[in-house]
C-alpha positions in Angstrom: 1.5 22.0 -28.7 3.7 25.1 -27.3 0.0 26.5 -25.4 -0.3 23.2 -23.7 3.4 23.1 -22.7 2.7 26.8 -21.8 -0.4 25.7 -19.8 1.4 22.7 -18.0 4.7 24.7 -17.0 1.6 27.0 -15.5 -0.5 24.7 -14.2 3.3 23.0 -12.7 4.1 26.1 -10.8 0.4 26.6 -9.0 0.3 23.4 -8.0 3.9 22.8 -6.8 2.7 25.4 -3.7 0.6 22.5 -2.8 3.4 20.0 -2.3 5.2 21.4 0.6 6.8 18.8 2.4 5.4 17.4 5.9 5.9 14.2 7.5 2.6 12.3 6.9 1.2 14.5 4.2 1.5 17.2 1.2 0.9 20.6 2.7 -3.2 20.9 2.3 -2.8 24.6 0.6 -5.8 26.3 0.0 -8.9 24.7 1.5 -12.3 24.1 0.8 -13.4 27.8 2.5 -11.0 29.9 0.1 -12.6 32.0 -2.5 -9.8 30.4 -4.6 -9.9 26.9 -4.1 -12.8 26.4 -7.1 -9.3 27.5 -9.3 -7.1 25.2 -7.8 -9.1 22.0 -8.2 -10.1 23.5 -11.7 -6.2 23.5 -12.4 -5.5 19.9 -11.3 -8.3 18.8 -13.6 -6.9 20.5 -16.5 -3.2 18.9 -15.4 -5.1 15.6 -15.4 -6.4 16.1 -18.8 -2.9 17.1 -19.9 -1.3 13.8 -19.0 -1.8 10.9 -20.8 0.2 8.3 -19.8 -1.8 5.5 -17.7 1.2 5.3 -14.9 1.3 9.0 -15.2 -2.2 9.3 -14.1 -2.8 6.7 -12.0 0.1 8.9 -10.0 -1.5 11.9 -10.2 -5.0 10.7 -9.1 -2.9 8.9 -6.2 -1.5 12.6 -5.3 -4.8 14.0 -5.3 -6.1 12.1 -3.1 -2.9 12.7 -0.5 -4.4 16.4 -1.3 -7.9 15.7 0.1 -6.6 13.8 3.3 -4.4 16.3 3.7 -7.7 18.9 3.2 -9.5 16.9 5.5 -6.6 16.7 8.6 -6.4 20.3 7.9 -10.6 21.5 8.6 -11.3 19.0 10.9 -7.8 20.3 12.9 -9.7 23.8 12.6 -12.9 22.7 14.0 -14.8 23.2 10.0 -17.0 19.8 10.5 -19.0 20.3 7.2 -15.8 20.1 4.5 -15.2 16.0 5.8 -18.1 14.4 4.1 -17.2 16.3 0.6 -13.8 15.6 1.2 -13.7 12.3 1.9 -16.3 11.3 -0.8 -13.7 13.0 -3.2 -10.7 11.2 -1.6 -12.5 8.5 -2.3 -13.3 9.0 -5.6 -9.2 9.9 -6.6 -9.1 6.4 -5.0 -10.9 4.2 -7.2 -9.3 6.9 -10.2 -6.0 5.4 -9.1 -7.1 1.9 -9.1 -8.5 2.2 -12.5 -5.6 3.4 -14.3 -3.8 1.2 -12.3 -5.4 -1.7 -13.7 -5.3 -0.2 -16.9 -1.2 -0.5 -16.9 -1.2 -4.0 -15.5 -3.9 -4.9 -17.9 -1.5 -4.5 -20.8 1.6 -6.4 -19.2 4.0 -3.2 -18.1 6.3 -3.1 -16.2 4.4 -2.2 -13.4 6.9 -3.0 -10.1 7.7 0.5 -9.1 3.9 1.8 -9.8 2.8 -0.8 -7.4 5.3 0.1 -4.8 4.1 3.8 -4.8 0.5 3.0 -4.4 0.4 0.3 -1.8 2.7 2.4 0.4 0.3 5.7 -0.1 -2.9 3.6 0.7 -0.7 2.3 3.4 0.2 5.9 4.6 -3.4 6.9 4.3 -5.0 4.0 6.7 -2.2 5.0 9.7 -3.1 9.1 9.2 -6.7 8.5 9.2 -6.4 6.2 12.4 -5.0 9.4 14.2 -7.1 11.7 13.1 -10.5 9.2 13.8 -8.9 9.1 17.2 -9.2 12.8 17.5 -12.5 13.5 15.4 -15.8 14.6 17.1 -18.9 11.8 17.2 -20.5 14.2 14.1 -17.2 13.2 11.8 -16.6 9.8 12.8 -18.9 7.6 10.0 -17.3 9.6 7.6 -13.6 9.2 8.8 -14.6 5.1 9.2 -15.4 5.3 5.3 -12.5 6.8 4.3 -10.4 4.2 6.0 -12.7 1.4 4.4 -11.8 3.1 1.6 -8.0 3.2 2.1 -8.2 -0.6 3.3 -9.4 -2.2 -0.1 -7.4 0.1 -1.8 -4.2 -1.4 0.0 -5.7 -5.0 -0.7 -6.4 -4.5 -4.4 -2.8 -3.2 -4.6 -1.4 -5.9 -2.6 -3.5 -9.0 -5.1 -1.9 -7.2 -7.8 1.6 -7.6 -6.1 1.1 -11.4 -5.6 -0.2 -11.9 -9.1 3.2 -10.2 -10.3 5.3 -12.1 -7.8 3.2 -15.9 -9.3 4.4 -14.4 -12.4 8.1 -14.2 -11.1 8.0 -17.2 -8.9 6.6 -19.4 -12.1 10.1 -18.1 -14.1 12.5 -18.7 -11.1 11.0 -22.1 -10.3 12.8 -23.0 -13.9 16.3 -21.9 -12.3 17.9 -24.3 -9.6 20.2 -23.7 -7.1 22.3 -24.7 -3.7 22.1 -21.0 -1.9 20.4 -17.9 -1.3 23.7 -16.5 -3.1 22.9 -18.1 -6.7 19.3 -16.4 -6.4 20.6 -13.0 -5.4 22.5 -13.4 -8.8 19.7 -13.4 -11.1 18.7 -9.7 -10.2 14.3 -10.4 -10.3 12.1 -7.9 -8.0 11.4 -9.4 -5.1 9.9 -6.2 -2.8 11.8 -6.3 0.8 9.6 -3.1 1.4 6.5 -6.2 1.4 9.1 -8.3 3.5 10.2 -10.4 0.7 13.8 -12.3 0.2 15.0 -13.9 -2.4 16.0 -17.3 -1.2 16.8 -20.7 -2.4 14.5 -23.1 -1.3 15.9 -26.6 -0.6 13.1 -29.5 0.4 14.3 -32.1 2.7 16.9 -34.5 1.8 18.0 -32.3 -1.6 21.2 -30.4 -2.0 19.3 -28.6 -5.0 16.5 -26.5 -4.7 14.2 -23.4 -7.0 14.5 -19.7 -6.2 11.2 -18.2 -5.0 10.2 -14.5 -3.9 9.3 -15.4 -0.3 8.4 -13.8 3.2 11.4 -13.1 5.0 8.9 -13.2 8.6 9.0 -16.9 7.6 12.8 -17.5 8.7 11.9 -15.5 12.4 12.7 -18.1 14.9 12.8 -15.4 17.9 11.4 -16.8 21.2 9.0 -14.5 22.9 6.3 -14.4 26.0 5.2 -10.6 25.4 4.7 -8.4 22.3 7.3 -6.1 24.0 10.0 -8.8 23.5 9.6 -8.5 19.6 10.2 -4.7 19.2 13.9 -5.8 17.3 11.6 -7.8 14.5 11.2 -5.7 11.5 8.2 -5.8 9.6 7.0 -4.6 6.3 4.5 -2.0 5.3 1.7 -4.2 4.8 -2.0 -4.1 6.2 -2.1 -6.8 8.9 1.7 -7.8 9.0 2.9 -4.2 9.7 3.7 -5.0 13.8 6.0 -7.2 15.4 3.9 -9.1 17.9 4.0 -12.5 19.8 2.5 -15.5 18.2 2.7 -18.9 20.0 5.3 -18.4 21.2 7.6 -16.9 18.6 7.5 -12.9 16.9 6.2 -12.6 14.4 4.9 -10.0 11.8 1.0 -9.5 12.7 -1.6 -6.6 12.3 -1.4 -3.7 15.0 -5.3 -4.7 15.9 -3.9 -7.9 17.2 -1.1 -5.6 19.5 -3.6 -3.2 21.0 -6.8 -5.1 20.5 -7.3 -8.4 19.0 -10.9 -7.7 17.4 -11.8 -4.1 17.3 -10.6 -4.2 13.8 -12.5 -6.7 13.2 -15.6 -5.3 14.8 -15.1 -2.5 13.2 -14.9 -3.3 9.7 -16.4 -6.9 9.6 -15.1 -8.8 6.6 -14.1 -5.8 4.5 -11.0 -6.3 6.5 -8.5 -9.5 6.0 -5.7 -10.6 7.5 -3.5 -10.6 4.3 -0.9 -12.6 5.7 -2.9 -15.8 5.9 -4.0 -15.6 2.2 -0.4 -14.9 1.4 1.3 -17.8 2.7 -1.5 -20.2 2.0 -1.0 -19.4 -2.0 3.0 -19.7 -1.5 2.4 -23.2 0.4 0.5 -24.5 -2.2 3.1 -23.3 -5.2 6.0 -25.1 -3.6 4.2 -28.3 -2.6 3.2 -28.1 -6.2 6.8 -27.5 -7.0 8.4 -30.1 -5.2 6.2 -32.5 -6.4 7.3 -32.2 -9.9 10.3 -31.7 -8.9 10.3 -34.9 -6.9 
């Protein structure tokens, strides 16, 4: 037991040269060139075989990958075109490593909240660095660079169903708890992500003074007028793939996808149906749990 502490504390302090701070990702360290960097990735596999804990690892595998984007931003920025396909096949692998211990947690009903949190705003992360660095990449790197945001896309998605099945869970408990304000709600201290643009709110149908608490959108209660995207810059959105810009929708801001600001189908075109407008799954499932709602309640 004291040799694997011994070897953790170790592996601890080589590593931690990795995780200098910069604004988008970890500092890459040593890359894929260096006579040492066989050591380094041997050393996070043995970290990885030190941890254990599902949540623990699912973290890890979630910082490795940060380390491979951050490898691959860092040779393509010094012109070393034949590191990105090995790079981005093993970003892609700490990826579905993530997911899978990821599923493991929330396969056995943990608390799972702030796990969720930390990966869908990574995978977030990842989709808006890779953007700027496909925008910069030569022809050779591009198919590579398009997988790795593919990649990055479903990995936000998966995170994101997992978010909705936790928030059904919590919506099916405060549907059992009325109430005649937002205020009574707040009260009852449930998770309800405003990072994913949610509020806790009382909702009253028509003609009631008593309503259930639900987890809902808070880009629902936007009633800003608008002709122009530009007039919707005040409208703050929440870091999720394809409500992430304010932009203006019939009329009125509201949160949309940054395809729909710049370019209303190269996403689209891009990525066919591998890419979704989350949004429009989202409220659909939250329409039909409070029409089922206020019918038994009515």
């Amino acid at each position: 037991m004291k040799n694997k502490l011994l070897i953790s504390l170790l592996i601890s302090s080589v590593l931690l040269t990795t995780i200098a701070t910069a604004k988008d990702l970890p500092n890459p360290g040593i890359l894929p060139d260096h006579p040492f960097y066989p050591l380094k990735t041997f050393l996070e596999k043995v970290r990885l075989w030190l941890t254990f804990d599902s949540e623990a690892r699912a973290r890890f595998h979630a910082f490795l990958a940060e380390q491979r984007l951050a490898e691959l931003n860092a040779t393509l920025a010094q012109g070393k075109w034949r590191y990105v396909e090995r790079l981005r096949y093993e970003y892609e692998k700490e990826l579905e490593e993530a997911d899978e211990e990821t599923n493991k947690v929330f396969g056995v009903g943990k608390n799972v909240t702030a796990l969720l949190e930390h990966v869908c705003n990574v995978t977030y992360k990842h989709i808006a660095v890779l953007e700027r660095v496909l925008s910069k990449a030569p022809e050779t790197a591009r198919p590579g660079l398009e997988r790795a945001i593919n990649a990055s896309i479903k990995a936000h998605e998966r995170c994101l169903e997992r978010v909705e099945e936790v928030l059904k869970r919590i919506n099916e408990t405060l549907s059992k708890r009325s109430c005649s304000s937002d205020e009574d709600c707040e009260k009852l201290g449930v998770w309800c992500p405003l990072k994913f643009g949610r509020n806790l709110r009382c909702f009253i149908p028509p003609n009631k003074t008593i309503g259930i608490c639900m987890c809902l959108p808070a880009w629902n209660r936007t009633r800003m007028n608008c002709t122009d995207d530009s007039e919707c810059r005040s409208l703050i959105c929440p870091m999720i793939l394809g409500n992430d810009t304010a932009i203006c929708l019939n009329g009125l801001c509201a949160c949309g996808a940054k395809w729909q600001l710049r370019n209303r189908t190269e996403w689209r075109e891009r990525f066919g149906e591998e890419f979704n407008n989350i949004t429009e799954a989202v409220q659909a499932k939250i329409r039909e749990r409070v029409e089922a709602e206020i019918r038994k309640k009515g």
